[in-house]
PANURO-248285 format. One record per residue (C-alpha): residue number from 1; residue in one letter; x, y, z. Coordinates in steps of 0.05 Angstrom, whole numbers. Example, Ala and Ser with C-alpha at 12.3 -4.5 7.8 and 13.67 -1.06 7.14 Angstrom:
REM residues 2
r seq:1 type:A x:246 y:-90 z:156
r seq:2 type:S x:273 y:-21 z:143
REM end
This chain:
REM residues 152
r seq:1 type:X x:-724 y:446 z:-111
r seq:2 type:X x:-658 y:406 z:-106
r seq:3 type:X x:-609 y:401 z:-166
r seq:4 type:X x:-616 y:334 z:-209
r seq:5 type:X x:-547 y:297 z:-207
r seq:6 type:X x:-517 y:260 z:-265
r seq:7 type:X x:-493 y:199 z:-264
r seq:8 type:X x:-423 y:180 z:-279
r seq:9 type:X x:-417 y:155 z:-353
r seq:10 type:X x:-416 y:90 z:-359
r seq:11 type:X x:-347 y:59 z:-392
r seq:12 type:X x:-380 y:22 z:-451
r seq:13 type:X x:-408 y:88 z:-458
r seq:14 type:X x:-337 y:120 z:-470
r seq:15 type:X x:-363 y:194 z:-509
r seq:16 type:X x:-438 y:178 z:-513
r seq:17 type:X x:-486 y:233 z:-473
r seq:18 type:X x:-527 y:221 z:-415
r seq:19 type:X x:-594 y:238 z:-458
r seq:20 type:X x:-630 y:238 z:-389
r seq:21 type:X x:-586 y:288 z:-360
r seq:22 type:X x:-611 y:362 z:-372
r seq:23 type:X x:-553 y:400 z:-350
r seq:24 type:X x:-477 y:400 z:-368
r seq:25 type:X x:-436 y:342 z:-345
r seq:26 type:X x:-379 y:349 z:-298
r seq:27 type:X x:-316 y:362 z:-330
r seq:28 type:X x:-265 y:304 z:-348
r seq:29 type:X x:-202 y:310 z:-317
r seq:30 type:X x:-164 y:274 z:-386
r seq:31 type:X x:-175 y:277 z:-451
r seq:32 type:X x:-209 y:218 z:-487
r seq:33 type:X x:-177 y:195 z:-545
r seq:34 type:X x:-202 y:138 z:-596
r seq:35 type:X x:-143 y:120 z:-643
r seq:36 type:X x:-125 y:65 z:-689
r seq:37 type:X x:-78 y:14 z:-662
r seq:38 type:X x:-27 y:37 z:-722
r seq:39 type:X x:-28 y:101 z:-710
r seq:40 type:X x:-4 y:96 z:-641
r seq:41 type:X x:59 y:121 z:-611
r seq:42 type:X x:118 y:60 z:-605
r seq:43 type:X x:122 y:81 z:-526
r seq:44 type:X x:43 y:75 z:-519
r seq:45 type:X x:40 y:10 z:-562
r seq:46 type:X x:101 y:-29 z:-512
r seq:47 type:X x:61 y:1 z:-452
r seq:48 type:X x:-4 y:-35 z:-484
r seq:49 type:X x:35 y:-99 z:-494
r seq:50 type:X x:67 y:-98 z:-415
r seq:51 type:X x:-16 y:-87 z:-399
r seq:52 type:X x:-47 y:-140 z:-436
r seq:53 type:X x:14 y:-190 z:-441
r seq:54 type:X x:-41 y:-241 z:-462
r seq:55 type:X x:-58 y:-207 z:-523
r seq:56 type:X x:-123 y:-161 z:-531
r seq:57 type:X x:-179 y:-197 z:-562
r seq:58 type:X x:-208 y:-225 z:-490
r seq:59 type:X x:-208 y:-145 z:-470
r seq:60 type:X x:-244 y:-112 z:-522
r seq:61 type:X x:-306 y:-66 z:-502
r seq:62 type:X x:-359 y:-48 z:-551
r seq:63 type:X x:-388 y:22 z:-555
r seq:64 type:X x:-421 y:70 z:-598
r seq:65 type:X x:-395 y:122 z:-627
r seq:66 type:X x:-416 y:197 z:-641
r seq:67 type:X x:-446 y:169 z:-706
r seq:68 type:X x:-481 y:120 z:-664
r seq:69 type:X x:-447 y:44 z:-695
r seq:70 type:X x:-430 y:-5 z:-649
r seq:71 type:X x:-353 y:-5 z:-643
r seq:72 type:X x:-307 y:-47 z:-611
r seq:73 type:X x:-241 y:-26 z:-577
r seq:74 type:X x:-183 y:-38 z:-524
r seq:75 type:X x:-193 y:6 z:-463
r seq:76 type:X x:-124 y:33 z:-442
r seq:77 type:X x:-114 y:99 z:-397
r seq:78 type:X x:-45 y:131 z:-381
r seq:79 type:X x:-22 y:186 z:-335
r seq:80 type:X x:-44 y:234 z:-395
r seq:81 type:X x:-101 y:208 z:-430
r seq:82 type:X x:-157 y:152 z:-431
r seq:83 type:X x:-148 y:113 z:-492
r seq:84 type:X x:-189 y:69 z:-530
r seq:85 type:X x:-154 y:38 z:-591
r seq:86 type:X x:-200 y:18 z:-643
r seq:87 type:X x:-199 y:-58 z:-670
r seq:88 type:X x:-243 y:-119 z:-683
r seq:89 type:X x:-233 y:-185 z:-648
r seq:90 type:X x:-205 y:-209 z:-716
r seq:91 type:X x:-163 y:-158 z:-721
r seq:92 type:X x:-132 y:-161 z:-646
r seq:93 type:X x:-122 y:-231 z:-659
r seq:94 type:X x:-82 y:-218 z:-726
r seq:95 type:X x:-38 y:-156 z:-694
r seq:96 type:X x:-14 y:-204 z:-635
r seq:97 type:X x:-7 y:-263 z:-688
r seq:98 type:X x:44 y:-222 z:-725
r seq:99 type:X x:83 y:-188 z:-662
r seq:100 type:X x:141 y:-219 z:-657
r seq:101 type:X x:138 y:-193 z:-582
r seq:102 type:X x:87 y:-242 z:-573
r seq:103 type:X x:98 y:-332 z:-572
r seq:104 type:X x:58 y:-380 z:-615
r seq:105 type:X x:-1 y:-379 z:-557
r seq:106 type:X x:-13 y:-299 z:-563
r seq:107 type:X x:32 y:-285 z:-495
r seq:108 type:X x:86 y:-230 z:-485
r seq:109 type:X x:156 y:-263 z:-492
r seq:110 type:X x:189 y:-260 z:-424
r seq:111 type:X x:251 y:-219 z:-443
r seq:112 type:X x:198 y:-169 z:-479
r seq:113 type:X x:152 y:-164 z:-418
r seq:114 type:X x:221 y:-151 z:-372
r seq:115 type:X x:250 y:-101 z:-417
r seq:116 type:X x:183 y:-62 z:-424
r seq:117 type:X x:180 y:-72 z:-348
r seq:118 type:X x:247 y:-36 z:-336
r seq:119 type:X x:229 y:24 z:-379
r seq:120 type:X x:164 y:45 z:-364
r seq:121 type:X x:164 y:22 z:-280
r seq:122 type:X x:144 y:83 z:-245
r seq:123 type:X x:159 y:49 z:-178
r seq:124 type:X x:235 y:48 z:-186
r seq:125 type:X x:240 y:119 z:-202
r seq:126 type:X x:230 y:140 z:-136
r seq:127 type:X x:293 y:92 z:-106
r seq:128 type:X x:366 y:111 z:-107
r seq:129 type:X x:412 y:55 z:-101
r seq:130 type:X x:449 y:68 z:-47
r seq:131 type:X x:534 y:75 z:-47
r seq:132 type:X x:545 y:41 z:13
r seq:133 type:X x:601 y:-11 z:15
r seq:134 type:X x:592 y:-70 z:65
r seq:135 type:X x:665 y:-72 z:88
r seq:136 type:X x:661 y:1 z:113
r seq:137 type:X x:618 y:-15 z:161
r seq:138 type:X x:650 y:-22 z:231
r seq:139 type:X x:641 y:-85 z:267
r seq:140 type:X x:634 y:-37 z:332
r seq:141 type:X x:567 y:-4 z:297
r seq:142 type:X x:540 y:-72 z:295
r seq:143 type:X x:549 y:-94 z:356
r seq:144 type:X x:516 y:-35 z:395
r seq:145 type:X x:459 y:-49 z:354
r seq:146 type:X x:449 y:-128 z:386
r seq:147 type:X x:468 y:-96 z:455
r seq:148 type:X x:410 y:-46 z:453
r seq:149 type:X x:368 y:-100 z:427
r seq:150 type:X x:396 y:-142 z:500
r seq:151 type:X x:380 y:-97 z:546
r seq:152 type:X x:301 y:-93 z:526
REM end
């Protein structure tokens, strides 16, 4: 008789149980944390801000939770660990009304979003700059370069 498969959990569904499922799900490969939006770290809080520069009240999710109320939260997943930070949409409206980080309309201020940007890129990790000055370059390299370029 072939094995019955689970289905993935659903994301609304962020810790419930697959009640039709008889066997053990498949394990998670992060943790899944639910945390207050205060009790965050200031590093995860700036790379929540560079995320939703719009503010969060528009990304909320609801779910229910292991006592089985309906809960809303932001969704937010790192290298580490899936997040979801609880909050009502009253209450993500209030925390980006008194962020200074944020403007008048609920949007990440420019110089905010850049310098959040700078610090937590991944993608510039991986590039040196390179040491190489212009002027030490001989006119002679360059010119081989459009000859080969002739003769094709």
């Amino acid at each position: 008789m072939p094995r019955e498969i689970c289905s993935p959990v659903h994301p609304i569904k962020f810790f419930s149980t697959n009640r039709a499922c008889r066997h053990t799900p498949l394990p998670m490969s992060k943790p899944r944390v639910i945390k207050s939006y205060e009790k965050l770290d200031d590093d995860i809080l700036e790379q929540i801000k560079l995320f939703y520069p719009e503010g969060f009240s528009k990304n909320l999710i609801r779910f229910t939770d292991v006592n089985g109320r309906l809960t809303s939260a932001l969704p937010f997943e790192t290298e580490e660990k899936h997040y979801l930070i609880r909050m009502t949409k009253t209450e993500a409206v209030e925390i980006i009304a008194d962020d200074d980080d944020y403007d008048e309309d609920g949007n990440l201020l420019d110089d905010v979003r850049d310098e959040y940007a700078d610090k937590y890129d991944e993608d510039d990790d991986d590039i040196e700059e390179a040491d190489i000055d212009p002027d030490e370059l001989a006119d002679d390299d360059i010119d081989d370069h459009d000859d080969d370029d002739d003769e094709d």
